[in-house]
C-alpha positions in Angstrom: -9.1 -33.5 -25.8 -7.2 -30.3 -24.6 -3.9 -31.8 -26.9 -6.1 -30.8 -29.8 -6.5 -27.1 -29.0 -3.1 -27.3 -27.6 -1.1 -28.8 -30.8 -3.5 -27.3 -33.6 -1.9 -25.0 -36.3 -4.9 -22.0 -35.8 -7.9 -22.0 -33.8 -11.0 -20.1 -34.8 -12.5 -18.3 -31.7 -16.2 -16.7 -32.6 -16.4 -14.8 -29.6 -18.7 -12.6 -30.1 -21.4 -15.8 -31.0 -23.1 -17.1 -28.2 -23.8 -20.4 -30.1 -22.9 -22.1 -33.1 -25.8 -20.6 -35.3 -24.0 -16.8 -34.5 -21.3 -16.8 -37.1 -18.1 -15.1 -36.7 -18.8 -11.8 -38.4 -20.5 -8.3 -37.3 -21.8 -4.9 -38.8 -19.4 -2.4 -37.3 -18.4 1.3 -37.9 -14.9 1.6 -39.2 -14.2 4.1 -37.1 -14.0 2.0 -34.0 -10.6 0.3 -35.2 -9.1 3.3 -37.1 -6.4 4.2 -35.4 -4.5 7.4 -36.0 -0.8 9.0 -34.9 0.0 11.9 -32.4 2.9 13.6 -32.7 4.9 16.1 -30.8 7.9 17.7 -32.3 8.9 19.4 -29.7 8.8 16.4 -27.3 10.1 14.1 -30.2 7.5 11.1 -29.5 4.2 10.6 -30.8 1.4 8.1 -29.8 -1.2 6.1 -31.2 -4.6 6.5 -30.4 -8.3 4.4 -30.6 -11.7 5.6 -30.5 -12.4 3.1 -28.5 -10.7 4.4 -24.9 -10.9 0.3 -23.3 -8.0 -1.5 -23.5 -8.7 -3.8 -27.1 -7.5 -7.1 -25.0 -11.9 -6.1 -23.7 -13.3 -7.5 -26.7 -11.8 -10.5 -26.5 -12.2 -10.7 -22.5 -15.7 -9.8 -21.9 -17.0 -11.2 -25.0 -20.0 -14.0 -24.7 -17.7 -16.7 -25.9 -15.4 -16.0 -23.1 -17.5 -16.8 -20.4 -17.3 -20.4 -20.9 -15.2 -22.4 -18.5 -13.9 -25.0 -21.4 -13.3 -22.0 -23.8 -10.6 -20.7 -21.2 -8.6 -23.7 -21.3 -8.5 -23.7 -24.7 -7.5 -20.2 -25.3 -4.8 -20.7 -22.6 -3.3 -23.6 -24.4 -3.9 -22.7 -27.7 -0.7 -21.7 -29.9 -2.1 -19.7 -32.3 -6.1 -18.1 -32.0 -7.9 -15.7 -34.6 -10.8 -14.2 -32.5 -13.7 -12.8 -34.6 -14.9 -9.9 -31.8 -18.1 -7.5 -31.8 -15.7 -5.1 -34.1 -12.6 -6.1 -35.0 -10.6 -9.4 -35.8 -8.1 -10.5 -32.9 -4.7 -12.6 -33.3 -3.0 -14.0 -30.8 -0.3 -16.5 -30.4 2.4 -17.8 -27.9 5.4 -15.8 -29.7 6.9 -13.6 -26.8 6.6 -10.3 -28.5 4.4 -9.3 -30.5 2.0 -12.2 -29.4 -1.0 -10.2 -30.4 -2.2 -8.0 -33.1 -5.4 -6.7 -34.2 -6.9 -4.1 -36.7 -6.2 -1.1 -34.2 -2.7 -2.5 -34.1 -1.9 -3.7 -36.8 1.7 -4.2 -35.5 1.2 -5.1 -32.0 -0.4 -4.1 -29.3 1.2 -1.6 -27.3 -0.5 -2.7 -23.7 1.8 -5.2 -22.0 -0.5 -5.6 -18.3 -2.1 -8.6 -19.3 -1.6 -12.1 -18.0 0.6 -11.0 -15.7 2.9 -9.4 -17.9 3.4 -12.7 -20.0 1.7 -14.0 -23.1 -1.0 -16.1 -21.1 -1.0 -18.8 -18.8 1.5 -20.8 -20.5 4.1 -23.0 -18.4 6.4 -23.0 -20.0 7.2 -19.5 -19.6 7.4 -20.2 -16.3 10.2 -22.8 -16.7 12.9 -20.5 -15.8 13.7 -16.9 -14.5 10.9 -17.5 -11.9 10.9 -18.4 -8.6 8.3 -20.9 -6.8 6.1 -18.1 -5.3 6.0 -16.5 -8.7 4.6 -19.8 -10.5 2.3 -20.4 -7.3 0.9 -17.0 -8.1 0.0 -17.6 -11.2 -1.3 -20.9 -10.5 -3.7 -19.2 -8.6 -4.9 -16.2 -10.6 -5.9 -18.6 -13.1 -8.3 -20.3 -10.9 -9.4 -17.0 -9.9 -9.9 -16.5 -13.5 -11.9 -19.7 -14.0 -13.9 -20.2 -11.0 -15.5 -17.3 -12.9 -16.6 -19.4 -16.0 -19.6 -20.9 -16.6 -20.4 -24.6 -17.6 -23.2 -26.2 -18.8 -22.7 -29.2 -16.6 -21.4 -28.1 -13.3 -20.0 -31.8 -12.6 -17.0 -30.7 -15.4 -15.7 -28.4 -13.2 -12.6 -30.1 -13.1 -12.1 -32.0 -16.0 -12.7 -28.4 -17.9 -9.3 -27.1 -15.1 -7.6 -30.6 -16.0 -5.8 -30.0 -19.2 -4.3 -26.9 -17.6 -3.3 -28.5 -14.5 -1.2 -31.2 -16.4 0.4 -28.7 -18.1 1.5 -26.5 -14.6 2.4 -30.0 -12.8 5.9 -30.3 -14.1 6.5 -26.8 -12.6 5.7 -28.3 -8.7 8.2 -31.1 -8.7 7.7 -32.4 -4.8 4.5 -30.9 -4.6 0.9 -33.4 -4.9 -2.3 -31.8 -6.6 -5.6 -32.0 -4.3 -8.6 -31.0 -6.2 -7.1 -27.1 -7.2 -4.6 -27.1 -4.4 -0.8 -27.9 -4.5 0.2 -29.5 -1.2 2.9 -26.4 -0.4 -0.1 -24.1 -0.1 -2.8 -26.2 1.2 -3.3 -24.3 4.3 -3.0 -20.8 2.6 -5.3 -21.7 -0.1 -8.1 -22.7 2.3 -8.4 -19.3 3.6 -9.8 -18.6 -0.3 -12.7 -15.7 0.3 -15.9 -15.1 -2.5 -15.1 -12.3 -4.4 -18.2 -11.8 -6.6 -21.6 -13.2 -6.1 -22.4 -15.7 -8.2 -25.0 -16.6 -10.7 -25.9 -19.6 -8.7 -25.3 -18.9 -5.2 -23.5 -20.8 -2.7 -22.9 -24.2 -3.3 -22.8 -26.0 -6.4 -26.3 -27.4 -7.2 -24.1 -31.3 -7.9 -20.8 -32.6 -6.1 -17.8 -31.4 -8.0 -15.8 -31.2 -5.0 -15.3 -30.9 -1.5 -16.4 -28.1 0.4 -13.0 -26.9 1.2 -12.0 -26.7 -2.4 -12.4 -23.3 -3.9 -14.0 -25.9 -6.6 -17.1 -26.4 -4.9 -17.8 -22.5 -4.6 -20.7 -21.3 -6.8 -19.1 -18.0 -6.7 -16.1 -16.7 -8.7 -13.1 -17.0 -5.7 -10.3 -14.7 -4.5 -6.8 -15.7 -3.1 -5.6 -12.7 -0.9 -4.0 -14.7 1.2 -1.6 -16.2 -1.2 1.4 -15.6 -1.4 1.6 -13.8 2.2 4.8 -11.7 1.1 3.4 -8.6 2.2 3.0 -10.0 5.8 5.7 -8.5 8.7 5.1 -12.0 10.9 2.6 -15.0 9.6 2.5 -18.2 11.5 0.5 -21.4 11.2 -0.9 -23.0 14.2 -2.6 -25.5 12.4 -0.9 -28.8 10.5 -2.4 -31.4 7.6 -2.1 -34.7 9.1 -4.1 -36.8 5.9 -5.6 -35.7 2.5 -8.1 -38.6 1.4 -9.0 -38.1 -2.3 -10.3 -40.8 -4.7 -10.2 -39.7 -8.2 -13.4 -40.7 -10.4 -11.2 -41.6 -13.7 -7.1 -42.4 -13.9 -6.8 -38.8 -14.0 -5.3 -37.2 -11.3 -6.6 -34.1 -12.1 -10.3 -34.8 -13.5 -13.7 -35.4 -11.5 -13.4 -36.6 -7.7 -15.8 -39.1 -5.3 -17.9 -37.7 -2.8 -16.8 -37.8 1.0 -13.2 -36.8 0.2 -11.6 -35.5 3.5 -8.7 -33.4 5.2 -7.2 -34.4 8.8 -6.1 -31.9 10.7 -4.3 -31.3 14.0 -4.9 -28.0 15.6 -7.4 -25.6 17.7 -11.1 -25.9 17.0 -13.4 -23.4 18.9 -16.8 -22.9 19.2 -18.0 -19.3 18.2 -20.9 -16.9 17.9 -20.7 -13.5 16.0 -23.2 -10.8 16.5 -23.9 -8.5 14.0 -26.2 -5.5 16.1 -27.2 -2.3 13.4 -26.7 1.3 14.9 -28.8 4.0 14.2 -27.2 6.3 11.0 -26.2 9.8 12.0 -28.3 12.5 10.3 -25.7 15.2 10.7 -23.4 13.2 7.6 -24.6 14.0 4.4 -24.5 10.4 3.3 -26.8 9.0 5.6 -24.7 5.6 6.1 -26.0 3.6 9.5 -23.3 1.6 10.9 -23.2 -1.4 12.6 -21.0 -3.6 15.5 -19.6 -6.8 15.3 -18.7 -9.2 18.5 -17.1 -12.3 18.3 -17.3 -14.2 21.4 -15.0 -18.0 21.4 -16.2 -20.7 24.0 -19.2 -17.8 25.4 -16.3 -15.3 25.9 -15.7 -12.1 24.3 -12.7 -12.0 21.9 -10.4 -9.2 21.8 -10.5 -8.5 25.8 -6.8 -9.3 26.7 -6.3 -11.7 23.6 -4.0 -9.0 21.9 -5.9 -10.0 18.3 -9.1 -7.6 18.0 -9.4 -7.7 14.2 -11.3 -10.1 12.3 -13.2 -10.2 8.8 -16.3 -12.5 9.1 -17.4 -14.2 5.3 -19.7 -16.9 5.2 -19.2 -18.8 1.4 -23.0 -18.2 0.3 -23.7 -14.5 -0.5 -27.1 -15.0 -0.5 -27.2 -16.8 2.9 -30.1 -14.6 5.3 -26.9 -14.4 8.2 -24.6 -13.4 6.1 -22.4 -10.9 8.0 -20.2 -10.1 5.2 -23.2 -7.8 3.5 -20.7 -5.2 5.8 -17.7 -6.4 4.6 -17.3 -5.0 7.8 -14.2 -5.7 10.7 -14.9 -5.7 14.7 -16.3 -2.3 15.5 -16.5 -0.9 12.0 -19.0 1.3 9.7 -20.9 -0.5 7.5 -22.6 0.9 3.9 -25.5 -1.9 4.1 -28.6 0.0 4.7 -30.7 -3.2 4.4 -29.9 -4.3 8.0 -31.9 -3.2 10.3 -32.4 -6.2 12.8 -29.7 -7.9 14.9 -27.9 -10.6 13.2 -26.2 -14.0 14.7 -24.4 -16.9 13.4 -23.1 -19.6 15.2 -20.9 -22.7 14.6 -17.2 -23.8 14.7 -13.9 -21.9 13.9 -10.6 -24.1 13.2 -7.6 -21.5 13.3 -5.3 -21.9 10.9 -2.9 -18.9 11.6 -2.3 -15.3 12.8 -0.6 -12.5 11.3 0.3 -9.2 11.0 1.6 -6.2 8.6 3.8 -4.5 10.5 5.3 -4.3 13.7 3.0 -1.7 15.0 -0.2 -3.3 13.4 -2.4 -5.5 15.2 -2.2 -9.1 15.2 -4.7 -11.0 12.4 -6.6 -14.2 13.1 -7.2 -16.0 10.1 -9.8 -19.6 9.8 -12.3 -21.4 8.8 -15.6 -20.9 9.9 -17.4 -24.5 10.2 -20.5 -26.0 10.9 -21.0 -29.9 12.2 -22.5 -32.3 9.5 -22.0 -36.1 10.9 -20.0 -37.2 13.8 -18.1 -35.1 16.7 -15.4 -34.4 14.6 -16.9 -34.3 11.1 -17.4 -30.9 9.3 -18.1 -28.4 6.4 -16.4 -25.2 5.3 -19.2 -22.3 5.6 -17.0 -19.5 5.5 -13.4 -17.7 6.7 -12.5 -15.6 9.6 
């Protein structure tokens, strides 16, 4: 199905509709796409200028159509796309410059920050002049991207992904796709955090995929831990022994069976984290109460002598009642939650995965999974990072 949106001549976006029975077209002022010319003599350049101050890429972005998770595959792949917006009428196309025009600019837009500086998502301008981090990058700010969409049926998760996916695969020669992952970056991409709470908390309400898939998240999903280039020292003490998938259709890269499963070989803990609230100081004007976190691993207080006393506690479901993330908060930090007042606890498993640091003189990072125990002695969930 994606070949259609990807080979047809023009697609017609009504993005402002939120169903068929909406139309394309809207009442507008005129103003609102009128541009008009600065110009400084004495400076010899001039500008052009909106009403409207948002970037004009906004109307296309945050309009109702675009919340759709199968309505971002096919704007991705799409060659050519007129959008019909709340004001104005939008073109866009895979040329390399100018791949977009619109009333305001008639001859182009002059904002080049979006999709990563390149026309979209497309692979194959990723074919050359870029290196593998670079097209691993994007990989993964697209499923940033789309783990924001919605869907009507949550079980197309995947198959909505799936035109995309076969599109990036030539790029990864070597590398095997697992359910959003490329093998390279398994480990990395496991350490995925919720970015945004999500319309439907926690999990996914069917199976679409394994809990360690950022698939299986009912919240939109971040990737800060990929590509590590910012990191002085990173290494992995963890290492993927088996990936057992079994694909629900011929597709590689559509819907997947429940009870998919990752082997690993490495150092599983046992952990508890306390959460205690302290009283807020009445002397600061803001009024903020802060709170203290302890980790203690096998019953013993970590930090004392470890040499890695920093740690960021997220459990996957926002709305879960121990949630220690509400602080966003690291060992020993403040916290801007003023809804805890009562001492929190979670306990459950923590399979390390690596530690890291900055720079020389910054502290050592662990980084994790937090688990908890579902079947046999050594049969777990993902709940959350550390």
């Amino acid at each position: 199905m994606y070949k259609v949106y990807k080979f047809g001549l023009l697609n017609i976006s009504a993005d402002a509709s939120y169903d068929a029975r909406d139309g394309c077209f809207r009442d507008r002022p005129a103003a609102v796409v009128t541009p008009f010319k600065l110009r400084m003599d004495n400076l010899r350049r001039s500008w052009w200028a909106a009403m409207d101050e948002r970037n004009v890429f906004n109307w296309v972005s945050a309009a109702p159509l675009s919340q759709r998770a199968w309505v971002f595959q096919e704007r991705q792949l799409a060659r050519r796309a007129s959008h019909f917006t709340k004001h104005e009428v939008f073109w866009e196309c895979s040329a390399a410059d100018p791949y977009c025009t619109c009333e305001t600019y008639s001859v182009g837009s002059p904002f080049r920050t979006h999709f990563l500086n390149m026309n979209k998502y497309e692979p194959s301008s990723l074919v050359t002049g870029r290196d593998h981090k670079v097209k691993l990058r994007v990989w993964f700010n697209m499923c940033e991207d789309f783990s924001a969409k919605a869907l009507t049926f949550e079980r197309d998760r995947l198959p909505a992904l799936a035109g995309l996916t076969s599109e990036f695969a030539p790029l990864f020669p070597g590398d095997s796709y697992t359910v959003g992952f490329w093998s390279s970056t398994l480990l990395e991409a496991l350490l995925r955090s919720t970015d945004s709470p999500a319309k439907k908390p926690g999990l996914r309400d069917v199976y679409v995929a394994p809990t360690w898939s950022w698939v299986s998240s009912g919240s939109s999903v971040y990737f800060g831990v990929l590509p590590k280039s910012d990191h002085k020292f990173r290494h992995k003490i963890a290492e993927v022994r088996e990936i057992h998938v079994t694909p629900s259709s011929p597709s590689p890269f559509g819907m997947v069976q429940s009870g998919a499963y990752i082997d690993f070989e490495g150092f599983l803990r046992r952990i508890r984290v306390f959460q205690t609230p302290l009283p807020s100081d009445p002397k600061k004007w803001y009024g903020i109460s802060t709170h203290k976190q302890e980790l203690f691993v096998d019953g013993r207080e970590w930090g004392i002598r470890s040499g890695i006393d920093d740690f960021t506690f997220r459990l996957d479901n926002p709305d879960n009642p121990n949630n220690l993330d509400k602080s966003s908060g690291r060992n020993g930090n403040n916290s801007q939650d003023k809804t805890l007042s009562e001492p929190t606890e979670w306990s459950g498993y923590c399979f390390l995965v690596a530690v890291s640091r900055h720079t020389d003189d910054s502290k050592l990072v662990l980084e994790g999974l937090l688990l908890e125990k579902i079947e046999s002695e050594n049969i777990f969930k993902r709940v959350g990072t550390i």
